[in-house]
C-alpha positions as CSV (number, residue, x, y, z in Angstrom):
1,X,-3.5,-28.1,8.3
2,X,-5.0,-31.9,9.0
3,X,-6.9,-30.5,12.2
4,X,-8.4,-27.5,10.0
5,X,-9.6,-29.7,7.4
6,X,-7.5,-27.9,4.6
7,X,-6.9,-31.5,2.8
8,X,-10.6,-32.6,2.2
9,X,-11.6,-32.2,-1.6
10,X,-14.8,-32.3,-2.6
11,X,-16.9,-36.0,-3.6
12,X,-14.6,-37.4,-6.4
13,X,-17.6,-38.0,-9.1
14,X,-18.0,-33.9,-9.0
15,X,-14.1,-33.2,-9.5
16,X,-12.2,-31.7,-12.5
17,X,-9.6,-33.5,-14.1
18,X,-7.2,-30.5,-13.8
19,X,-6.7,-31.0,-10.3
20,X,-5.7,-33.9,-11.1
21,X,-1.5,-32.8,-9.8
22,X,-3.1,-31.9,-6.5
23,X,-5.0,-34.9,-5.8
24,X,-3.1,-37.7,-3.5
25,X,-5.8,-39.8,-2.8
26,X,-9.9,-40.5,-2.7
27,X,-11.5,-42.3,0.4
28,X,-14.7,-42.3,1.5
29,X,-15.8,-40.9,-2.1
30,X,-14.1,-37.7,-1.5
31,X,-10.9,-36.7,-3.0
32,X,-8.3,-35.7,-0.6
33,X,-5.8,-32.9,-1.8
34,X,-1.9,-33.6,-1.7
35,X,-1.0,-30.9,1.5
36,X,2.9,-30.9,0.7
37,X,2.1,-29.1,-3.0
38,X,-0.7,-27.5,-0.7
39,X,2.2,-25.9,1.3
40,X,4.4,-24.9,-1.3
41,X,1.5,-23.6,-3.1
42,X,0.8,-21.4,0.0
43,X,4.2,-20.3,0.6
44,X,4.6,-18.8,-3.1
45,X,1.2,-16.9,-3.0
46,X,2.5,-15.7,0.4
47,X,5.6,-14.3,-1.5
48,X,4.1,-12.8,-4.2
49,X,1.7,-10.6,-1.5
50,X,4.7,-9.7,0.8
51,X,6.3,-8.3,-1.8
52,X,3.3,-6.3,-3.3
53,X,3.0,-5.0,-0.1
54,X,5.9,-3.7,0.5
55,X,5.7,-1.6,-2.9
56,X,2.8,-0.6,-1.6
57,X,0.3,-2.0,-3.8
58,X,-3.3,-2.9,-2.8
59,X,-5.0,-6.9,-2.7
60,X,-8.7,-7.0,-3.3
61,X,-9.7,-10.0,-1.1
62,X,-12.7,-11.6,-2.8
63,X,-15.1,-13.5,-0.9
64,X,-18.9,-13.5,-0.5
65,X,-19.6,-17.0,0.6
66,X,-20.9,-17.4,3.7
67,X,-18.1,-19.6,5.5
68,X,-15.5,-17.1,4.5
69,X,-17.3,-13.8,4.4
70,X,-16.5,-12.8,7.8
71,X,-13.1,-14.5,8.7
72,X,-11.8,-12.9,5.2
73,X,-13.6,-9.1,5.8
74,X,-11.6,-9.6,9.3
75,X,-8.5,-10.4,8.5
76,X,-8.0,-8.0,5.3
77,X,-9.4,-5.3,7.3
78,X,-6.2,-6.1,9.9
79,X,-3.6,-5.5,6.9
80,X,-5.5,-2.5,6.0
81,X,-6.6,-4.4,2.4
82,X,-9.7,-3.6,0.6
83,X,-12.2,-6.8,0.6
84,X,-15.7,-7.6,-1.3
85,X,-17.3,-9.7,1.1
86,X,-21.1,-9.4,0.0
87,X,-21.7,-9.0,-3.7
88,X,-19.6,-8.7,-6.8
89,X,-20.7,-5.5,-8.7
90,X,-20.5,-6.5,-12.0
91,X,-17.9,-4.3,-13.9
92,X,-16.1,-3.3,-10.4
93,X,-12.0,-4.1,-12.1
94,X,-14.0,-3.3,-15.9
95,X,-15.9,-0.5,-15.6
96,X,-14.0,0.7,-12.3
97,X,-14.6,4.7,-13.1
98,X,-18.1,4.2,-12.7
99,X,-17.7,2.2,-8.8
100,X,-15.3,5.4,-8.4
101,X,-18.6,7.8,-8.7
102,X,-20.4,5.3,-6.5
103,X,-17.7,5.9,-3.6
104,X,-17.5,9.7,-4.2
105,X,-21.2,9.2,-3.7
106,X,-21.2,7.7,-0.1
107,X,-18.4,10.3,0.5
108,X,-20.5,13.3,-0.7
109,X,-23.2,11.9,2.4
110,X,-21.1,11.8,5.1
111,X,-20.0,15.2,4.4
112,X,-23.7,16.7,4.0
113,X,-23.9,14.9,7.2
114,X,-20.6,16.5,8.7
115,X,-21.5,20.0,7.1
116,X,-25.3,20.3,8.4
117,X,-27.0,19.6,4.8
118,X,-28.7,16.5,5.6
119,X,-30.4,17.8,8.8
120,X,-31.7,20.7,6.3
121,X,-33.6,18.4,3.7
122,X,-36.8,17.1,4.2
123,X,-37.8,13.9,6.4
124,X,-38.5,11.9,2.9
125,X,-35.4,13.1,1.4
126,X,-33.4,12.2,4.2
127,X,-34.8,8.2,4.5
128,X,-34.0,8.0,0.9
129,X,-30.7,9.3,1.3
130,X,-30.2,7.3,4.6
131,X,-31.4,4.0,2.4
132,X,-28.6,4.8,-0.4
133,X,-26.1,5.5,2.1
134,X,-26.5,1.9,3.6
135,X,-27.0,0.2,0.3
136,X,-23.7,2.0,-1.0
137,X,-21.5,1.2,2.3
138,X,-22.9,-2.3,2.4
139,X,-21.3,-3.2,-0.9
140,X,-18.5,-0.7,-1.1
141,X,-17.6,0.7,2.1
142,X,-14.8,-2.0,2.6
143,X,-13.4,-0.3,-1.0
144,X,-13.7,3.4,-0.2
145,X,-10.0,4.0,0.0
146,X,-9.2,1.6,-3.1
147,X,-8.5,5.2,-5.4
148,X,-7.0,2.7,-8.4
149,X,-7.2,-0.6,-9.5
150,X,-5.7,-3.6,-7.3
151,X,-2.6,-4.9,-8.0
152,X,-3.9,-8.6,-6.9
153,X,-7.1,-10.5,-6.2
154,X,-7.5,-13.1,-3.7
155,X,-10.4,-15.2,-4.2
156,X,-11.9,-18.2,-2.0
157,X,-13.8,-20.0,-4.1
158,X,-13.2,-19.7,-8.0
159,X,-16.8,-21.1,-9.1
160,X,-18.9,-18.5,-7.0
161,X,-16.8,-15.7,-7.8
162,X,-16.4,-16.6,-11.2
163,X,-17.6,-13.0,-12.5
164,X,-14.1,-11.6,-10.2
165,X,-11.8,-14.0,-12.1
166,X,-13.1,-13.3,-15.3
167,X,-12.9,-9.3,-14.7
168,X,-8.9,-10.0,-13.3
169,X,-8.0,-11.7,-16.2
170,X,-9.6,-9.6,-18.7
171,X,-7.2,-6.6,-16.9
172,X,-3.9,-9.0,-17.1
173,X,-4.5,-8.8,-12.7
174,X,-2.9,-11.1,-10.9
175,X,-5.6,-14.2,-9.3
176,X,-4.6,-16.2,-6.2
177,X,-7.1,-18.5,-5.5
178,X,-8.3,-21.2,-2.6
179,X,-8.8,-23.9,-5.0
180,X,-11.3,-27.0,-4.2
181,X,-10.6,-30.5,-6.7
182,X,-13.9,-29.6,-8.4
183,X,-13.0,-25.9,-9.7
184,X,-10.7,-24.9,-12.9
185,X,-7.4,-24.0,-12.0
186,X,-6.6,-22.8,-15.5
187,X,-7.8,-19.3,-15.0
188,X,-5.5,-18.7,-11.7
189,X,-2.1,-17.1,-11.6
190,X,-1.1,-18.7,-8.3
191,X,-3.1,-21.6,-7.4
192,X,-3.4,-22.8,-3.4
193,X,-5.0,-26.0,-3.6
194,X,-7.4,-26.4,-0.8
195,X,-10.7,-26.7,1.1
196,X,-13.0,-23.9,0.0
197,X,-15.7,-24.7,2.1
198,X,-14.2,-25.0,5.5
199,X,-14.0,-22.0,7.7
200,X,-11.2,-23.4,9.4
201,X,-8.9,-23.7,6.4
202,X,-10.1,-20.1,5.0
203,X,-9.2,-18.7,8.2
204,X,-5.5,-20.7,8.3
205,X,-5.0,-20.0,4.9
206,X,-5.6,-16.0,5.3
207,X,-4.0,-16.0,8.8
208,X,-0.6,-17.0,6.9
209,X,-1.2,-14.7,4.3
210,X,-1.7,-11.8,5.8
211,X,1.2,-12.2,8.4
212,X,3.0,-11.9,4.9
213,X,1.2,-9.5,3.6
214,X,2.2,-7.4,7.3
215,X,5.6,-8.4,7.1
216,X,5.9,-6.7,3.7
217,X,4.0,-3.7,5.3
218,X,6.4,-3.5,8.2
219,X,9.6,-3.5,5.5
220,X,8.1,-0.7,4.2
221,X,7.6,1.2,6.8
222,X,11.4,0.5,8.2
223,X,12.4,1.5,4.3
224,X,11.0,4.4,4.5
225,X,11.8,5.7,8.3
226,X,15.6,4.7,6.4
227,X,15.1,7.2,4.2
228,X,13.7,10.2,6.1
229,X,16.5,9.6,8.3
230,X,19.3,9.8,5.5
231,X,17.6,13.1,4.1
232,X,18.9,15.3,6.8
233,X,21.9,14.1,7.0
234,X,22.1,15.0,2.9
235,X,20.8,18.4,3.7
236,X,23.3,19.1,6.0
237,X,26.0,17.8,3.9
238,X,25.2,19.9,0.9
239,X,25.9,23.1,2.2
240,X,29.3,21.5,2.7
241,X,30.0,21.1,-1.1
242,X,28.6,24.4,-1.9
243,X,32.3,26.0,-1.2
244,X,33.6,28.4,-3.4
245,X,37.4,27.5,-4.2
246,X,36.3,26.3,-7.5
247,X,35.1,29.9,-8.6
248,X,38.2,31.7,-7.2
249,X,40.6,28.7,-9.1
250,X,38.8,29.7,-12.0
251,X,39.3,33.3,-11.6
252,X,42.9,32.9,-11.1
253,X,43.2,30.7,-14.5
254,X,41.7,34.2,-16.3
255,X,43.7,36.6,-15.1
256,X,46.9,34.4,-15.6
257,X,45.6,33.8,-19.0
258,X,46.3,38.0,-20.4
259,X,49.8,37.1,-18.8
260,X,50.9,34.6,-20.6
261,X,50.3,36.4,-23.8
């Protein structure tokens, strides 16, 4: 964590006072964040997403800064998560129904493309179409298969995607955040105080959490080979307790029953 920078804060006359429990020390004019609570802080979040995944709930990874943008598109890709890695659409958790048409949008192309429509429209219509098609992929195609809302966000900086934590919390979602000494850490759920702005930390940060986030995955997928395996075995013993002596006992009850009279 020392080599990938994770403990450099920002410059100590920019910080907020309620990172004040995360703050160790200040040198150089930069505030440097406490790594043990740093580690703990980690290891919670990386709980919390281990055990959404293996309910099988989604994580939206947030991130559209330019030092994280790639290594977080990457890595939530790898555990099959959904990620917004260019722009927050405003309304995207709020209005989601309306993102929803959007998606069904980019889905209706690909199968006028698949189906031999597109080819029959005209050369204008099919640039404009073409245009749409790469606007809507661009800042939705990493959320094409998210059919409901998340059950999680994971945002790297809490200041740039301010708009995301505001949406979540409106909802009652779930925030875990990459926290920097100058940002709020009122509005997050589970906080992981750290450097924000170091590619480096984002991308030890999100290799740890997503190794979580794929153990939960694998659990699943054990749980549920468990369970396809025990349901033959049921079928097979249910015949079995299907026999008929109870019938024929109760038969026999009947017609002793006009004898005793």
């Amino acid at each position: 964590m020392l080599d990938a920078g994770v403990h450099f804060g920002h410059l100590a006359r920019k910080w907020n006072p309620k990172m004040a429990p995360y703050i160790f020390d200040q040198k150089n004019g930069i505030h440097i964040i406490d790594l043990h609570k740093s580690v703990v802080k980690i290891d919670e979040a990386a709980e919390v997403l281990k055990e959404l995944a293996r309910s099988g709930r989604k994580v939206l990874f947030v991130a559209t800064k330019k030092q994280a943008k790639d290594v977080v598109a990457e890595k939530a890709t790898a555990v099959n998560m959904p990620s917004v890695t260019e722009r927050w659409p405003g309304g995207m958790l709020t209005n989601f129904p309306t993102i929803r048409k959007a998606v069904k949008k980019m889905n209706t192309i690909d199968k006028m493309k698949e189906d031999g429509t597109f080819e029959k429209l005209a050369k204008r219509e099919r640039l404009q179409v073409e245009r749409q098609r790469a606007k809507l992929e661009k800042n939705l195609g990493s959320i094409r298969d998210m059919s409901r809302l998340p059950s999680a966000l994971f945002v790297v900086d809490v200041q740039k995607e301010a708009n995301a934590v505001k949406e979540a919390n409106r909802l009652n979602i779930p925030v875990i955040a990459m926290v920097d000494t100058c940002c709020d850490p009122t509005p997050i759920d589970y906080v992981i105080p750290a450097n924000d702005d170091a590619t480096k930390s984002i991308a030890l940060i999100m290799d740890v959490l997503c190794k979580a986030i794929q153990e939960g995955l694998d659990e699943r997928k054990l749980e549920k080979e468990k369970e396809a395996a025990a349901e033959p075995a049921q079928e097979s013993a249910a015949p079995g307790k299907k026999l008929r002596p109870r019938r024929s006992a109760k038969v026999e009850v009947e017609e002793e029953a006009p004898a005793a009279e």
